[in-house]
N, CA, C and O atoms as CSV, one atom per row, in Angstrom:
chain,resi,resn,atom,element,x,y,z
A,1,UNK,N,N,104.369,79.316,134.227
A,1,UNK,CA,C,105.259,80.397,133.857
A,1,UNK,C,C,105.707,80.251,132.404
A,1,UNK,O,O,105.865,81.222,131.664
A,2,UNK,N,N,105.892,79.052,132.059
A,2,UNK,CA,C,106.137,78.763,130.681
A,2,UNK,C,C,105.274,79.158,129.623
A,2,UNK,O,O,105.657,79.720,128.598
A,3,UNK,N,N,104.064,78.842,129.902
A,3,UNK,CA,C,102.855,79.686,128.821
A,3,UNK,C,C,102.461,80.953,128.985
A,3,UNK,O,O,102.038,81.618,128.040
A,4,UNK,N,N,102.556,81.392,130.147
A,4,UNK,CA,C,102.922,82.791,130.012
A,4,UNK,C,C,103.901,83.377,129.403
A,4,UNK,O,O,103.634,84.249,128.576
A,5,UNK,N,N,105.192,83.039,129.669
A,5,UNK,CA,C,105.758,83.771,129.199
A,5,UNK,C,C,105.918,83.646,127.140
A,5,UNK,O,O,106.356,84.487,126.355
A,6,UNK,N,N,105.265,82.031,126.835
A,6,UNK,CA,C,105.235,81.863,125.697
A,6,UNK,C,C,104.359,83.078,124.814
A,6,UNK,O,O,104.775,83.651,123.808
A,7,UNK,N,N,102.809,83.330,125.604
A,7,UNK,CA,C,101.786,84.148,125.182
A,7,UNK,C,C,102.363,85.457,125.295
A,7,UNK,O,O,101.772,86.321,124.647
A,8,UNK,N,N,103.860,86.005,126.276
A,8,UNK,CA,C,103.921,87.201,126.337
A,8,UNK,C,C,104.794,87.429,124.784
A,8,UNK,O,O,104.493,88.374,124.055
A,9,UNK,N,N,105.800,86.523,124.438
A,9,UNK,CA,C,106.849,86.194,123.804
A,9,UNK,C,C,106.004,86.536,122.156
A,9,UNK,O,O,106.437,87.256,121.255
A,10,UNK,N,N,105.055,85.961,122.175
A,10,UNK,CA,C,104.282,86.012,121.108
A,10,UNK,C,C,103.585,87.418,120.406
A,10,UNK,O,O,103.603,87.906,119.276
A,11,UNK,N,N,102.949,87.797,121.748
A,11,UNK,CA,C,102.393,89.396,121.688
A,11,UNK,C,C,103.202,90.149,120.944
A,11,UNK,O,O,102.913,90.646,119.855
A,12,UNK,N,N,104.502,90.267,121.683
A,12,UNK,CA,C,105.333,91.139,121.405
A,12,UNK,C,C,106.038,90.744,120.190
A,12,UNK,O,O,107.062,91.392,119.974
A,13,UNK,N,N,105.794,90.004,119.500
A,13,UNK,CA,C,106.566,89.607,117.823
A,13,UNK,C,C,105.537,89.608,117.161
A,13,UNK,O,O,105.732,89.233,116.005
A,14,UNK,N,N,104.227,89.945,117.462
A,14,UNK,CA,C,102.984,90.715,116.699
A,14,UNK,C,C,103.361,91.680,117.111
A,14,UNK,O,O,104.222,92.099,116.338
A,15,UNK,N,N,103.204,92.427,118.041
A,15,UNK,CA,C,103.536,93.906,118.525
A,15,UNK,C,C,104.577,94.752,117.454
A,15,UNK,O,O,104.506,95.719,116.696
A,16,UNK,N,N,105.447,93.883,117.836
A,16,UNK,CA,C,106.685,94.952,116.804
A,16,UNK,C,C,106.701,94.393,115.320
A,16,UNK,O,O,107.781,94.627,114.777
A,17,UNK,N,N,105.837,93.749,114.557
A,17,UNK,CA,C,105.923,93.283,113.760
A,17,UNK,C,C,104.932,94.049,112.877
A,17,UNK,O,O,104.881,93.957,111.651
A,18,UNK,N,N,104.126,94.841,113.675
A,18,UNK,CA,C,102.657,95.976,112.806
A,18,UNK,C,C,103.435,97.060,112.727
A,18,UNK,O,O,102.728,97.992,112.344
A,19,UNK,N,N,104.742,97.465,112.929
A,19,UNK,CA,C,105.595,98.934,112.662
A,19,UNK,C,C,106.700,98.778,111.133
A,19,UNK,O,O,107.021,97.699,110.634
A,20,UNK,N,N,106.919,99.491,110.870
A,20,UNK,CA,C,108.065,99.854,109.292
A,20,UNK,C,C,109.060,100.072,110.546
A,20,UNK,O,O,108.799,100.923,111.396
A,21,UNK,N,N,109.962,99.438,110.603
A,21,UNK,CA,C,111.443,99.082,110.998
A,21,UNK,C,C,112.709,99.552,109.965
A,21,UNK,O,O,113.810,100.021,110.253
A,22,UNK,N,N,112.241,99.307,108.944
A,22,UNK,CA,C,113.799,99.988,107.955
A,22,UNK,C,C,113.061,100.117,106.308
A,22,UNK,O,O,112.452,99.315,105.600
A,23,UNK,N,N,113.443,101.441,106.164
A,23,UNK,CA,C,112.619,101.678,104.645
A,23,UNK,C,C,113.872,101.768,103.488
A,23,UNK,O,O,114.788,102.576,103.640
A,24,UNK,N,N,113.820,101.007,102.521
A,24,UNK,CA,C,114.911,100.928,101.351
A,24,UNK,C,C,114.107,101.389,100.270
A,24,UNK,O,O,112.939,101.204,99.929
A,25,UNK,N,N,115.464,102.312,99.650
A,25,UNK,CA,C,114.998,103.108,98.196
A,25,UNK,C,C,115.753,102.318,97.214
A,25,UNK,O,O,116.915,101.957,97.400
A,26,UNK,N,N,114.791,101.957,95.752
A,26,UNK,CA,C,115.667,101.030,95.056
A,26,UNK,C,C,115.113,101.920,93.866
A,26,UNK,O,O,114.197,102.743,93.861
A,27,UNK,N,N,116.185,101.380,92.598
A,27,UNK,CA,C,115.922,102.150,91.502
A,27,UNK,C,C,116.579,103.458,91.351
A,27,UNK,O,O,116.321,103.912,90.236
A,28,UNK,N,N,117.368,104.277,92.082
A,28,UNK,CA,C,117.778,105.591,91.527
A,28,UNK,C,C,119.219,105.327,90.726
A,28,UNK,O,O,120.027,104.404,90.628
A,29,UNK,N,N,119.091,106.433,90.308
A,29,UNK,CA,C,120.319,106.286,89.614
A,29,UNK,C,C,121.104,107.952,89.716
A,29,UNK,O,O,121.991,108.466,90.399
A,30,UNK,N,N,120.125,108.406,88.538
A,30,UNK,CA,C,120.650,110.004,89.215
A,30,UNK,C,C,120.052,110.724,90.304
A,30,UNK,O,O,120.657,111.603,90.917
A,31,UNK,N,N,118.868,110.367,90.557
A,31,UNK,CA,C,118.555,110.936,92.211
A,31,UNK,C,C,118.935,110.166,93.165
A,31,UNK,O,O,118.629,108.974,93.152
A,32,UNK,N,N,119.938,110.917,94.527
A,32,UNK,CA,C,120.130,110.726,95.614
A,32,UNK,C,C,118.728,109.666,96.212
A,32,UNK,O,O,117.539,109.722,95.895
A,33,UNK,N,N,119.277,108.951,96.954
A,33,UNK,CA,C,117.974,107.982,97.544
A,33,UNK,C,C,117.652,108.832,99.142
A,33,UNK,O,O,116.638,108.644,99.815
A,34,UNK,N,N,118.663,109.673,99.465
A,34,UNK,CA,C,118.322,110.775,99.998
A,34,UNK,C,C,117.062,111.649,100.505
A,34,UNK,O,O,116.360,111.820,101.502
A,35,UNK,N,N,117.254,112.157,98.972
A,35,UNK,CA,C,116.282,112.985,98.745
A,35,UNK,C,C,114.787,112.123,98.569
A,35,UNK,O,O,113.809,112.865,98.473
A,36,UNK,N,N,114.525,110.720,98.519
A,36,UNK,CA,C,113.165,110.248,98.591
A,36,UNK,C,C,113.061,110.457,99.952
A,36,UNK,O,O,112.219,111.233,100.402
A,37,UNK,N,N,113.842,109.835,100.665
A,37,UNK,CA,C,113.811,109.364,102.221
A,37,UNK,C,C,113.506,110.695,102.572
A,37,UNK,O,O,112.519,110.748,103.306
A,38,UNK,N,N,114.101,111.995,102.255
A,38,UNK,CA,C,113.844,113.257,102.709
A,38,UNK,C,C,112.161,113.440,102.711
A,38,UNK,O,O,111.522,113.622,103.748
A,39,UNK,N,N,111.423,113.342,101.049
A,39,UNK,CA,C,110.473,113.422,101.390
A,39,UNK,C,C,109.434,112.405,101.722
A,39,UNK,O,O,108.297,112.851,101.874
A,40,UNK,N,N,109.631,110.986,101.878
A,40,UNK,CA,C,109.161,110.546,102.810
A,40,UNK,C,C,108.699,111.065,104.024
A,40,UNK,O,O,107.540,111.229,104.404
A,41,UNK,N,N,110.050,111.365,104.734
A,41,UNK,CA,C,109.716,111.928,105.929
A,41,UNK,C,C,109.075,113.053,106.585
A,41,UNK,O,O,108.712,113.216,107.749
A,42,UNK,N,N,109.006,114.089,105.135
A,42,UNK,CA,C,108.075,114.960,104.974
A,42,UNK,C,C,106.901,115.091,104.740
A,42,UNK,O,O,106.343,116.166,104.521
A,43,UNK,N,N,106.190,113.582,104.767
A,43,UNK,CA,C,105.071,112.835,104.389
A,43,UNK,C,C,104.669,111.903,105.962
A,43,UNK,O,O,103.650,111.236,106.136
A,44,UNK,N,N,105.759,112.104,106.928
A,44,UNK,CA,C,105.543,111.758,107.857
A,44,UNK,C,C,105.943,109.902,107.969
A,44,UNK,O,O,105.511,109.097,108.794
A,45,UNK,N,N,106.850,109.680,106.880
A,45,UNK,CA,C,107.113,108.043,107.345
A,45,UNK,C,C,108.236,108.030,107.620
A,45,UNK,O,O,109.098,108.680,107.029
A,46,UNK,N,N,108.446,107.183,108.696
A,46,UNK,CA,C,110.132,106.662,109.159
A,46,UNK,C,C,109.838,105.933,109.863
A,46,UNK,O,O,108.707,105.659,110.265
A,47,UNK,N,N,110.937,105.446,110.158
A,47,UNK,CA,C,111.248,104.072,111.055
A,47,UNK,C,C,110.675,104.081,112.276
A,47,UNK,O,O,111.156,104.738,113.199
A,48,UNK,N,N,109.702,103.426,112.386
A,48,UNK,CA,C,109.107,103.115,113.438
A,48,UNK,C,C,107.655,103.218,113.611
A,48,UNK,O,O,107.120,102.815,114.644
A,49,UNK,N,N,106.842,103.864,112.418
A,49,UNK,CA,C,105.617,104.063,111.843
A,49,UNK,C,C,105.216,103.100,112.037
A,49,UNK,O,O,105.884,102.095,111.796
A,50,UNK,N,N,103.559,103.014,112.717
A,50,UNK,CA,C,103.118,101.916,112.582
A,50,UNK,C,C,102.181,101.806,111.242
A,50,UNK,O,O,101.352,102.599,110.795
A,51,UNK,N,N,102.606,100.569,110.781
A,51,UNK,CA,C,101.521,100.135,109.653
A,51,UNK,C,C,99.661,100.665,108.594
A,51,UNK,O,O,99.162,100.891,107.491
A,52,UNK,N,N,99.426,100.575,109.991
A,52,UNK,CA,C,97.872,101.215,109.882
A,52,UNK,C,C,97.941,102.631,109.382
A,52,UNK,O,O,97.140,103.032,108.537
A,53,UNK,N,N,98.975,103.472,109.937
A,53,UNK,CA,C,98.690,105.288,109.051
A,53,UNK,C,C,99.372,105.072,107.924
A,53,UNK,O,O,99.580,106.135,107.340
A,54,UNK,N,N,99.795,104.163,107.390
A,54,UNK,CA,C,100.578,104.250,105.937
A,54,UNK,C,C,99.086,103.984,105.222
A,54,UNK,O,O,98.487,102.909,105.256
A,55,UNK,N,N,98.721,104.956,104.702
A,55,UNK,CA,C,98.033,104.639,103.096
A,55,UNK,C,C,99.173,104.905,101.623
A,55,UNK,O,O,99.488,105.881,100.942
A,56,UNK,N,N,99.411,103.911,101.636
A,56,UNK,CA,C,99.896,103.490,100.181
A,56,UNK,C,C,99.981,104.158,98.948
A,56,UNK,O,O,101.040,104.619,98.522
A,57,UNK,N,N,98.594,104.248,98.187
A,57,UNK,CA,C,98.006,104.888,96.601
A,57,UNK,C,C,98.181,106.488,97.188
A,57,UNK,O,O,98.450,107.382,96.385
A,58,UNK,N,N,97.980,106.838,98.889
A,58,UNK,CA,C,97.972,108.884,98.759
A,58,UNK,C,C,99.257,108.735,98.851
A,58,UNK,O,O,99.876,109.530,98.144
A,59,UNK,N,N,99.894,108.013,99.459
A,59,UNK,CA,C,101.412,108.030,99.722
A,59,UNK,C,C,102.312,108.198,98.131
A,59,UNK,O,O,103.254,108.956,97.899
A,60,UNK,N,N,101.935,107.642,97.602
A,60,UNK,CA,C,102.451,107.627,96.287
A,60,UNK,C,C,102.209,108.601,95.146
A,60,UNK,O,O,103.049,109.087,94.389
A,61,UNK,N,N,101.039,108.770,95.169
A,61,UNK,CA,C,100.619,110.306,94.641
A,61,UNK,C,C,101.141,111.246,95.118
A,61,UNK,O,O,101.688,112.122,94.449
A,62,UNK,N,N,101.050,111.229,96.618
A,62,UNK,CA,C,101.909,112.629,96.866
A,62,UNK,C,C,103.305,112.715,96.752
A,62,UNK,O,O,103.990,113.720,96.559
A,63,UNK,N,N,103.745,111.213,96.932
A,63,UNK,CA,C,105.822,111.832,96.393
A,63,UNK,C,C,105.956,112.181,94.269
A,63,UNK,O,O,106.866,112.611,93.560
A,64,UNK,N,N,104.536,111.709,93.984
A,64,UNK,CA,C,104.482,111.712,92.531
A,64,UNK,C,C,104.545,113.337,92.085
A,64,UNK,O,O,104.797,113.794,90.970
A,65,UNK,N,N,104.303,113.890,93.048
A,65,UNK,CA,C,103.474,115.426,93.132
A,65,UNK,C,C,104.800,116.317,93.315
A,65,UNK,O,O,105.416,117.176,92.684
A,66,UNK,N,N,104.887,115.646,94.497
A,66,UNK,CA,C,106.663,116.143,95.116
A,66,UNK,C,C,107.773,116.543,94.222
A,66,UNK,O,O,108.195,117.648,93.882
A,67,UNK,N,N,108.137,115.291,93.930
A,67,UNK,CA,C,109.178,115.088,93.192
A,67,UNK,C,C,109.022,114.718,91.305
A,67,UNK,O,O,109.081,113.622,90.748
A,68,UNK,N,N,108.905,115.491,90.966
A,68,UNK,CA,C,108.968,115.111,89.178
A,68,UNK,C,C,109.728,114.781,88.273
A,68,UNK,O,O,109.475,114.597,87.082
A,69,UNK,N,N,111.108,114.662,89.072
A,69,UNK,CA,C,112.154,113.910,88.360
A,69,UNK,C,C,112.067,112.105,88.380
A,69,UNK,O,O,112.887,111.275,87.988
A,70,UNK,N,N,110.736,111.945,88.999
A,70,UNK,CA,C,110.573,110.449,88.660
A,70,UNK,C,C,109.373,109.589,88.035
A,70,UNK,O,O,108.460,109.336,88.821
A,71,UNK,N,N,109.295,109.277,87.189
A,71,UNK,CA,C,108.498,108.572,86.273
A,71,UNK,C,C,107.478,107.512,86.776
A,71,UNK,O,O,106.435,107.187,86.209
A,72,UNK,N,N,107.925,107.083,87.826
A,72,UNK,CA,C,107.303,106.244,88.317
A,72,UNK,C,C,107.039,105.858,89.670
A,72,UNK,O,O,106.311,106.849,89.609
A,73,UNK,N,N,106.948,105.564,90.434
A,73,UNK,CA,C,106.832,105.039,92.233
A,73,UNK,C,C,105.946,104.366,92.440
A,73,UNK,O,O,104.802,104.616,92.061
A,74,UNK,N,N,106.390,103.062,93.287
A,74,UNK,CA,C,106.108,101.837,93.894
A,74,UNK,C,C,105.752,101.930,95.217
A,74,UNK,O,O,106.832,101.652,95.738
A,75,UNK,N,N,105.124,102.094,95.964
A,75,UNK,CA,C,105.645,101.616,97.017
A,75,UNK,C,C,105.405,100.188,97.950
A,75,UNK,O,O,104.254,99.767,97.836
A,76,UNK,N,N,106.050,99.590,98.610
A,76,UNK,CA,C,105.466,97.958,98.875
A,76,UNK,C,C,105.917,97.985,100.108
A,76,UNK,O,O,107.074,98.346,100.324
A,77,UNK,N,N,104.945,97.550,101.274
A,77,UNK,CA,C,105.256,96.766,102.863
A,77,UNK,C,C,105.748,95.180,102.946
A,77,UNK,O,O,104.927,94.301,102.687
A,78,UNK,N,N,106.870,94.901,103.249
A,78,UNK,CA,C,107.197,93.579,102.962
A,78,UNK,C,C,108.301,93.298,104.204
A,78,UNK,O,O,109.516,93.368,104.390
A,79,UNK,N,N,106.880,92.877,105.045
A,79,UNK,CA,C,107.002,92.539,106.436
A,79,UNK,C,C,106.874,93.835,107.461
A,79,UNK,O,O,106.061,94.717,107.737
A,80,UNK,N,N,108.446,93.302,107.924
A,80,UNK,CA,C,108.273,95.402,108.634
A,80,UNK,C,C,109.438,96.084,107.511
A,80,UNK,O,O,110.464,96.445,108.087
A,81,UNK,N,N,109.434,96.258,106.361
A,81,UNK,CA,C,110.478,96.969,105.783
A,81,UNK,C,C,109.176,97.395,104.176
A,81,UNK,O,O,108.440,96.739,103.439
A,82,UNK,N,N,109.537,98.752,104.339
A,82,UNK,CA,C,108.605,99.715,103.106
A,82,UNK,C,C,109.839,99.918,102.145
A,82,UNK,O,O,110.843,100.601,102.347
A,83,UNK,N,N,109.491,99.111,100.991
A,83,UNK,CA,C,110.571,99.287,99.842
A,83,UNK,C,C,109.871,100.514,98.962
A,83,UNK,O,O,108.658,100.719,98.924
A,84,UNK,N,N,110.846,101.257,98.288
A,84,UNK,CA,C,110.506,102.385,97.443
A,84,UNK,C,C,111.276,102.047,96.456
A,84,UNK,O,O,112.474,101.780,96.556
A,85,UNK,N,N,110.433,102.042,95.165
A,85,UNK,CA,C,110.824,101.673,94.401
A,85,UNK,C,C,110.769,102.584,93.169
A,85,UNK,O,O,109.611,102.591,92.751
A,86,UNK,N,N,111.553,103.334,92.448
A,86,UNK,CA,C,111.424,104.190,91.667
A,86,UNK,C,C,112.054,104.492,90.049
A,86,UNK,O,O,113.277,104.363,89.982
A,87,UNK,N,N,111.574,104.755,89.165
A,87,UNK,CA,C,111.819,104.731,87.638
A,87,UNK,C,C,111.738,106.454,87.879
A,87,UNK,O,O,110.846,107.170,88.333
A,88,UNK,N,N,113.420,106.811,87.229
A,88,UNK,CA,C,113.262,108.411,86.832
A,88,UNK,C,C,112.872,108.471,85.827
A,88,UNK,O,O,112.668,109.569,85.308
């Protein structure tokens, strides 16, 4: 029962560990961090996304597209948390 439940214990901290759990916007100053998260989510990411449908480089092009009050965008997976990182 013990290695079972070790192998189940395990699964499941891979399991929930392939999803974006909490996404932080860093870098604004005069834009609302809001309004990224807005279109994030209009891009289809939020909390609880698993890993694998995030492409990155379209992800970033398209908030580049979106939004033109910003100069720059990052975006980075670091662990289960998607940092956004942005230069207006």
């Amino acid at each position: 029962m013990l290695l079972a439940g070790m192998i189940i214990c395990l699964a499941l901290v891979y399991g929930f560990s392939s999803f974006v759990w909490v996404i932080e916007v860093k870098g604004t100053e005069k834009l609302e961090a809001s309004v990224i998260m807005d279109a994030l989510r209009e891009n289809g990411i939020e909390p609880g996304i698993w890993k694998g449908h995030i492409n990155i480089r379209d992800l970033e092009n398209e908030l580049m597209i979106q939004l033109p009050q910003i100069s720059w965008l990052g975006l980075e997976l670091r662990g289960v948390k998607l940092v956004a990182e942005i230069v207006e």
